[in-house]
C-alpha positions in Angstrom: 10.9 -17.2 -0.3 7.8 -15.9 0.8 5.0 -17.9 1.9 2.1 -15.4 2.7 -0.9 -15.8 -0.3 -2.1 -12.5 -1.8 -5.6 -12.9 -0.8 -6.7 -11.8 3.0 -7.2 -14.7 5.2 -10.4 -14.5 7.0 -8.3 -13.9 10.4 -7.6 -10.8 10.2 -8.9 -10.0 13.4 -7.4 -13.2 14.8 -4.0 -11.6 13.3 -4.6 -8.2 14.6 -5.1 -9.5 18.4 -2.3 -11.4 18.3 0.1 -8.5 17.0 -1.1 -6.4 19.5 -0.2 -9.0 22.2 3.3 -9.3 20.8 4.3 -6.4 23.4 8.6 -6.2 21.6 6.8 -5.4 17.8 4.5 -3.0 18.9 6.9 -1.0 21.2 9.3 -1.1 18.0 6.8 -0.5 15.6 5.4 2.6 17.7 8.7 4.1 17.9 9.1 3.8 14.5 6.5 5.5 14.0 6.7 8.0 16.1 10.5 8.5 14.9 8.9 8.7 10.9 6.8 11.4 12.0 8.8 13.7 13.4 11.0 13.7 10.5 8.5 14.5 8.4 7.1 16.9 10.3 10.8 18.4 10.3 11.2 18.6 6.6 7.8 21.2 6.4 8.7 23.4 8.4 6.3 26.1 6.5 2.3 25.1 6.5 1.3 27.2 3.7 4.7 25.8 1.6 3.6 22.1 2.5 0.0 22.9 1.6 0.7 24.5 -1.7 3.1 21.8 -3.0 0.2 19.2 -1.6 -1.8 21.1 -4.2 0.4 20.6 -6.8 1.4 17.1 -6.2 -2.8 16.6 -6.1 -3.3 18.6 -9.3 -0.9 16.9 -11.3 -1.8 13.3 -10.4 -5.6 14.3 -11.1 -4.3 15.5 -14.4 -2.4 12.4 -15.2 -5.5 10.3 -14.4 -7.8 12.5 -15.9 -5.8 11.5 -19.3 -4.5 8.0 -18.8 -5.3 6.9 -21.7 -3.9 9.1 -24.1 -0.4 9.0 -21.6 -0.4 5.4 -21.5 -0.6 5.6 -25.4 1.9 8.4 -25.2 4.4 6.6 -23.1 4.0 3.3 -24.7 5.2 5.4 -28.3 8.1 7.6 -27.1 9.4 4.2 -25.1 9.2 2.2 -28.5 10.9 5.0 -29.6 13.6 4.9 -27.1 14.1 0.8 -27.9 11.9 0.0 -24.6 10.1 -3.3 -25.2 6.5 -2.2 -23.5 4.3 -5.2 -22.2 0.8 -5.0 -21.1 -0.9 -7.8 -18.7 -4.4 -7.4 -17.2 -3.7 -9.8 -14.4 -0.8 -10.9 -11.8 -1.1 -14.5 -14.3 -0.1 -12.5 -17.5 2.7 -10.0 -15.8 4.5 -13.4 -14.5 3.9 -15.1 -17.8 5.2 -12.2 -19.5 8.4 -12.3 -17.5 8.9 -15.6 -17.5 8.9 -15.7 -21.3 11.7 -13.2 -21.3 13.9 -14.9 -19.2 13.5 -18.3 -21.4 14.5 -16.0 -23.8 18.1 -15.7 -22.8 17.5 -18.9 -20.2 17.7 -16.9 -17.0 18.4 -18.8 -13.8 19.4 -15.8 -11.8 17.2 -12.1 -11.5 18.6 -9.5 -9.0 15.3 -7.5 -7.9 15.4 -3.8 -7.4 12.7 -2.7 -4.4 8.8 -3.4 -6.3 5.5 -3.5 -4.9 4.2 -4.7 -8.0 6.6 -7.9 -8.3 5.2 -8.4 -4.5 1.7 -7.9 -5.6 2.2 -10.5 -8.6 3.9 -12.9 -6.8 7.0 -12.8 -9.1 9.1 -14.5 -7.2 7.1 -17.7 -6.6 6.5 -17.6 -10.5 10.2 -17.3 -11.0 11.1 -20.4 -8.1 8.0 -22.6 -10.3 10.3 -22.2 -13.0 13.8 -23.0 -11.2 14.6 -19.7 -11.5 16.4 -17.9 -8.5 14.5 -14.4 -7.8 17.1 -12.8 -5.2 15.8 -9.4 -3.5 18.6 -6.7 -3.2 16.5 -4.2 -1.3 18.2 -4.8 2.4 15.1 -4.9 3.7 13.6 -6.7 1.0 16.4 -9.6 1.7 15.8 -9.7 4.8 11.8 -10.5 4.9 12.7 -12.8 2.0 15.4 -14.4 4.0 12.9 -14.2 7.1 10.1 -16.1 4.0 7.9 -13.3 5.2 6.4 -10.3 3.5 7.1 -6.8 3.9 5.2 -5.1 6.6 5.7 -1.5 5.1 5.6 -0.5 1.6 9.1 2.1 2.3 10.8 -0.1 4.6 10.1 -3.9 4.4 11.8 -5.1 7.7 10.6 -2.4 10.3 9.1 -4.8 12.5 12.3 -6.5 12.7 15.2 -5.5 15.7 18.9 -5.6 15.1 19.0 -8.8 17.2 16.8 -10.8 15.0 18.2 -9.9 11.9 21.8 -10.8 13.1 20.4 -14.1 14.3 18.5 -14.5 10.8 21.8 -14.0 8.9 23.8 -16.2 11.5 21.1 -19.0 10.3 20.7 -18.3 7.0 23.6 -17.1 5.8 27.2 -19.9 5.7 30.0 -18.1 7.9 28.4 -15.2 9.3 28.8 -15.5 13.3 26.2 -13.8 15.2 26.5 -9.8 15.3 24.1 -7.7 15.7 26.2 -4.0 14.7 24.2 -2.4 12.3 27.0 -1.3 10.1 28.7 -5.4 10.2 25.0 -6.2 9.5 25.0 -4.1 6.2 28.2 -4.8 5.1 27.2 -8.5 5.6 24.5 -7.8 3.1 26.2 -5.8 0.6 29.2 -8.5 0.3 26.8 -11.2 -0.3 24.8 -9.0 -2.8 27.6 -7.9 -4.4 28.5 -11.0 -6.4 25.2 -11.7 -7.5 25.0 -8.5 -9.1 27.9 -9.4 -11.8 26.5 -13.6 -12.2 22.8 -12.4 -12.9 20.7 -12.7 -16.2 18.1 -10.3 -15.3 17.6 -7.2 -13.4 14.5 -6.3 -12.2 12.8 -2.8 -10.8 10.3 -1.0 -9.7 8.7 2.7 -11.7 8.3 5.7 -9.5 7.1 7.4 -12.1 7.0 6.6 -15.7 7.4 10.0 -18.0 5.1 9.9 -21.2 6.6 13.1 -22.8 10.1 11.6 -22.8 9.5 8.2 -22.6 11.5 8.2 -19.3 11.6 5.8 -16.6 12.0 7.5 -13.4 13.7 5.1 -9.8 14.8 6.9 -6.6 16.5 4.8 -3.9 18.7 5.2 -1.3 21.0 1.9 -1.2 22.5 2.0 -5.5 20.9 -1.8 -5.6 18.6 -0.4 -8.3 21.1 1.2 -10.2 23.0 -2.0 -10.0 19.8 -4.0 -11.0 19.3 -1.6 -13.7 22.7 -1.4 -15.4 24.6 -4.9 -14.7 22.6 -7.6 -16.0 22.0 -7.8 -19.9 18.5 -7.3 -19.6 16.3 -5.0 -17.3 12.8 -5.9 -16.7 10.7 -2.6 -15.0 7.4 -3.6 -13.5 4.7 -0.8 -12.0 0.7 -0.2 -12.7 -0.8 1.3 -15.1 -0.8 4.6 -12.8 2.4 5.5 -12.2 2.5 7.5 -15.4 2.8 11.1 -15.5 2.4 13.7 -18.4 5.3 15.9 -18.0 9.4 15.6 -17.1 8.7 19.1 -15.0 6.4 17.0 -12.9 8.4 14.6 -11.3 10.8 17.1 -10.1 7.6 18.2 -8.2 6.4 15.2 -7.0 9.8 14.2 -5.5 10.3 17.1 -3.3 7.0 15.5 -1.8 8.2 11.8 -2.3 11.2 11.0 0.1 9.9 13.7 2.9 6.7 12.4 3.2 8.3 9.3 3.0 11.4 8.8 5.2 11.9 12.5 6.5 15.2 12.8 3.9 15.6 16.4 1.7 16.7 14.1 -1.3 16.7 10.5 -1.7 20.2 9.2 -2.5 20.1 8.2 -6.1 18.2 8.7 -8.6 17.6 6.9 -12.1 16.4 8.3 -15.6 16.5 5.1 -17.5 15.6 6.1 -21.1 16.4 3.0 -23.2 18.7 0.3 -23.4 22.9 0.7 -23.9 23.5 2.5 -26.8 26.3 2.0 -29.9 29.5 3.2 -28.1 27.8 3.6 -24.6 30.6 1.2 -22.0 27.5 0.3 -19.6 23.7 0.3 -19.3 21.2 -3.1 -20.4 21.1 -4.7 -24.0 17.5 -5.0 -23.8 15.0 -2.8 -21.4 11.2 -4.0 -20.6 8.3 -2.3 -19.7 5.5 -4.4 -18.0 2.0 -2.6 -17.4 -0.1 -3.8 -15.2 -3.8 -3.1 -14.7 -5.0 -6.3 -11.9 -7.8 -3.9 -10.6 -6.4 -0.5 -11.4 -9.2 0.1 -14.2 -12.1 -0.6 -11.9 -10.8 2.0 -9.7 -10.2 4.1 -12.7 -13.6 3.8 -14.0 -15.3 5.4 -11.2 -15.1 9.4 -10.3 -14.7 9.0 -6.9 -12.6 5.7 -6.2 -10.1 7.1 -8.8 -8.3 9.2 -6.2 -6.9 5.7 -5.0 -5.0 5.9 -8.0 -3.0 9.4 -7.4 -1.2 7.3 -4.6 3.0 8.1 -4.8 3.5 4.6 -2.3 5.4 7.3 0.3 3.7 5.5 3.0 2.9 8.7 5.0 -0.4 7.6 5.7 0.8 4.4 7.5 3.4 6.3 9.4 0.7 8.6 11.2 -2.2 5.7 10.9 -3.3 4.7 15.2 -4.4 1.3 13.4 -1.3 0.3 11.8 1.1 1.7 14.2 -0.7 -1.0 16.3 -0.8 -4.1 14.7 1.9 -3.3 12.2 2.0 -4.6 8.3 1.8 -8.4 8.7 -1.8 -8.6 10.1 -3.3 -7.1 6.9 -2.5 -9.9 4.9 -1.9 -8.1 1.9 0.8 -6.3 -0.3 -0.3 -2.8 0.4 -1.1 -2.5 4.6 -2.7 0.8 6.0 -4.9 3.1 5.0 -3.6 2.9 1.1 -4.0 -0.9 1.6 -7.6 -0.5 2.6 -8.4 1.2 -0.4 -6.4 -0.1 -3.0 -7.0 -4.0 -2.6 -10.7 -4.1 -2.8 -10.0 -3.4 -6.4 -7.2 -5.9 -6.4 -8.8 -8.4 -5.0 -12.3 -7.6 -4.2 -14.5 -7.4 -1.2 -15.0 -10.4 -0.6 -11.4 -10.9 0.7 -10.2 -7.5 1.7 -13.7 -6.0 3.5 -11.8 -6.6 6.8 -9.5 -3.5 6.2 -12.3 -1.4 4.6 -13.1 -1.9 8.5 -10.0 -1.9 10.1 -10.0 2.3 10.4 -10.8 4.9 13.1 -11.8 7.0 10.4 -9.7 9.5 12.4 -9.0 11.6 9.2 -4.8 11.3 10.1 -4.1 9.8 6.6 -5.9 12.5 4.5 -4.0 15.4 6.5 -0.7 13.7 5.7 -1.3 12.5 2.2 1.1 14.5 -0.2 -1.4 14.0 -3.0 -4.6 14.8 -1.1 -6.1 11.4 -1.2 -9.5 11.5 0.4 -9.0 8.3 2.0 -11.3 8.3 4.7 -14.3 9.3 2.1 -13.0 6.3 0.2 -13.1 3.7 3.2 -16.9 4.8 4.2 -17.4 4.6 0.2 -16.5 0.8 -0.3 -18.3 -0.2 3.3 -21.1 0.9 1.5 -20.9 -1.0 -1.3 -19.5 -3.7 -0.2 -23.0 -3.7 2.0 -25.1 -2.7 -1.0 -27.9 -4.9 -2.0 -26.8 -7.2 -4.9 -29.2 -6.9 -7.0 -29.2 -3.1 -6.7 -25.0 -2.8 -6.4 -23.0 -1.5 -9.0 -21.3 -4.4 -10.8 -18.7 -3.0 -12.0 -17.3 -3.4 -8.5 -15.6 -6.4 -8.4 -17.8 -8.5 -5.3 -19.9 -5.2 -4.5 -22.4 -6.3 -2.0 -20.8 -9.6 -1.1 -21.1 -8.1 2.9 -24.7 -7.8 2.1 -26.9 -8.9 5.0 -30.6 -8.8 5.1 -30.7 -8.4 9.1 -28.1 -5.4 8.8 -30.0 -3.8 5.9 -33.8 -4.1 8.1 -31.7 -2.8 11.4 -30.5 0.5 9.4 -33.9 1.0 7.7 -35.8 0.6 11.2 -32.8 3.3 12.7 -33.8 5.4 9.6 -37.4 5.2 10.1 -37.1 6.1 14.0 -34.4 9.1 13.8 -36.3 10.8 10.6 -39.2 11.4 12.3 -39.9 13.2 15.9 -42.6 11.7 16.6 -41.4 7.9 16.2 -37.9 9.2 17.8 -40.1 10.7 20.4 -42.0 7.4 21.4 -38.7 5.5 20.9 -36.6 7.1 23.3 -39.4 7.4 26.1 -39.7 3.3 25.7 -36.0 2.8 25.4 -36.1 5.1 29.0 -38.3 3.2 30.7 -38.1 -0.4 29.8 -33.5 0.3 29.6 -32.8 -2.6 31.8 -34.3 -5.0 29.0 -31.8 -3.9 27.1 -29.0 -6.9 25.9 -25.3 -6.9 27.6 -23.6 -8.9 25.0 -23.9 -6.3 21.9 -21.9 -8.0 19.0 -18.5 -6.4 18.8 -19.2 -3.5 20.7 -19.4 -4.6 23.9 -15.9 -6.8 23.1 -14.1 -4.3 24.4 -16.7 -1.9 25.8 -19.8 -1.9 28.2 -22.9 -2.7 26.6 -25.1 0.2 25.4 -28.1 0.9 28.1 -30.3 3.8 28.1 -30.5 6.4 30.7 -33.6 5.9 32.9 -34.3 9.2 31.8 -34.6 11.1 28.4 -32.8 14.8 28.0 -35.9 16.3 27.2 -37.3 14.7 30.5 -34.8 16.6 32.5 -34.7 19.6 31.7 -38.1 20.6 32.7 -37.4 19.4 36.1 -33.9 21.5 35.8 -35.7 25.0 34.6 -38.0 24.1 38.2 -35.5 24.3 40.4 -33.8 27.6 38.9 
């Protein structure tokens, strides 16, 4: 099981140094990478297509926010409707309680898991363990890292900072009777046999939403391995777990949203299956759940919500595009985060989760290159976002909007006088004008240890001699 806490440990940068020391991860992560690009790139082959269907995806996420309420309301009645048991939790505490109440219901001790975020983000399976309750991934990635007791390092695929060679040694350890073999394929079908059986012995399956459909009351899961479908339709019960944001208004809509989905993902045309669950087995139906769940979760997502700007955080798909073409996380890869959601989505999704205090390292930890807004299928602003929350998590208290959860709790009074003096000096020519001529003169006063700057950079020391001083001399000698 995994070990890693949802909060951010306050060594992220210690983290981040070390990952990018680990010379094997970042080569393999960087190809990666690189490899995820390209196939991207190879699936939009026409700009103004890709740029039109980026409008749509955009538009109809901003619509679906723009009336969350009234879907949620929507969905929660057509699902009823459908015999979908819908469940609403505020906090990672009330999603596990919820679903450990259903499985001492029917006295679960075994729940298959479908590929979810949200389960990672609650912590579902140490809830489940707590309880003596086995919590088994089925996502091959997802088994590994939980085989591995480590977290996911991508949101798309869980094990990508992991060779061949480790994971063969991983199942040759973990795993009674498998000898060491490090072909892909024998890897896989490794998996899948052990897998297989716990598919028909479990209680409880358990899945992610891609999208949830309020019009039809329709849950919508792509994947490309058939463990969800499996999760989905073997056990007796089915438990589906997302955030409150995943809804959508329309059927018509998803079909959109998927073209965008698996190639900004993965690079694929088509993911390999795809699931409408609309309700639990029916009279005369031979297969399908007895009983289907719906848990909502808000844990943040309403803070984000309640602000006009910070709400773009919540048209995010999770295709991971914006990691893929990140500089930052194609360095240090998903581990030195710390959190469920790494990257650029990360950085502006678990302030809200878990407030600045804990995540203002990654509200940092970006070039502010502007890579993850070009990729973003849903055009989410994300670099506007990241220079929003480093500005209130640097607001004044007393002055900082409270219904930030932590705004201003990187306040600091020195920082604060340091910007107000650079403020004072660059709005005005003539202070700016007296500044630079003593910064010109008096340069070699000037500290060489500069906080982090001068880390990994020469210190900051100013010319002996101003522009304006120069070109006088320069217009002489023409």
């Amino acid at each position: 099981m995994s070990t890693v806490s949802r909060t951010v440990a306050p060594d992220f940068s210690e983290r981040s140094r070390q990952a990018i020391g680990d010379e094997a991860q970042r080569t393999g992560i960087r190809g990666a990478m690189d490899f995820l690009q390209s196939k991207r790139k190879a699936q939009f082959p026409d700009p103004q297509e890709l740029s039109d269907l980026r409008d749509l995806g955009a538009a109809i996420r901003r619509y679906a926010l723009a009336n969350l309420p009234e879907l949620l309301q929507q969905l929660e009645a057509r699902l009823t409707a459908n015999g979908v048991q819908v469940h609403w939790a505020e906090t990672p505490e009330q999603a596990n309680a919820l679903m450990l109440e259903i499985a001492a219901r029917h006295q679960a001790r075994l729940m298959v898991k479908g590929k979810s975020m949200v389960s990672e983000e609650v912590e579902l399976n140490h809830a489940m363990q707590a309880a003596g309750i086995e919590a088994l991934e089925t996502d091959m990635g997802e088994y590994i890292v939980q085989l591995a007791g480590e977290k996911p390092s991508h949101i798309i695929m869980p094990a990508i900072h992991k060779t061949k060679q480790q994971i063969a040694t991983l199942f040759t350890e973990k795993l009674p009777g498998v000898s060491y073999n490090d072909n892909v394929d024998v890897l896989i079908q490794i998996g899948r046999e052990v897998l297989r059986k716990k598919f028909a012995a479990a209680d409880i399956g358990l899945s992610g939403v891609n999208f949830a459909v309020a019009e039809t009351g329709t849950l919508y899961l792509v994947e490309n391995e058939g463990n969800g479908r499996m999760c989905t339709t073997v056990p007796r019960v089915h438990v589906a777990i997302t955030g409150i944001e995943k809804v959508v208004a329309k059927l018509e809509h998803v079909a959109l949203l998927n073209s965008l989905l698996p190639r900004s993902a993965t690079g694929q045309a088509v993911e390999t299956y795809q699931n409408f669950i609309n309700g639990p087995r029916k009279p005369g139906e031979l297969d399908g759940p007895e009983e289907v769940h719906l848990i909502l979760l808000d844990n943040g997502r309403t803070q984000a919500y309640a602000d006009p700007q910070l709400r773009a955080t919540l048209q995010c798909i999770r295709c991971g595009a914006c990691m893929n073409h990140c500089p930052v996380y194609a360095r240090i890869g998903g581990h030195a985060y710390g959190t469920t959601y790494p990257g650029p989505i990360g950085a502006i999704l678990s302030p809200h989760l878990l407030g600045f205090g804990a995540a203002y390292p990654l509200v940092t930890a970006s070039t502010l290159c502007g890579a993850c807004a070009d990729v973003c299928p849903v055009r989410i602003p994300i670099p506007d976002l990241l220079i929003r929350l480093r500005n209130e998590a640097q607001a004044n208290p007393q002055a900082a909007r409270k219904a930030l959860r932590d705004s201003g709790a990187k306040h600091h009074l020195l920082l604060t006088l340091v910007w107000r003096i650079w403020a004072l000096l660059y709005g005005r020519p003539r202070f700016y004008r007296w500044f630079s001529w003593c910064a010109s003169r008096f340069g070699a006063l000037a500290p060489r240890h500069q906080g982090a700057w001068t880390h990994t950079r020469a210190p900051l020391i100013p010319a002996p001699r101003r522009l304006r001083d120069l070109l006088p001399q320069q217009n002489r000698l023409d």
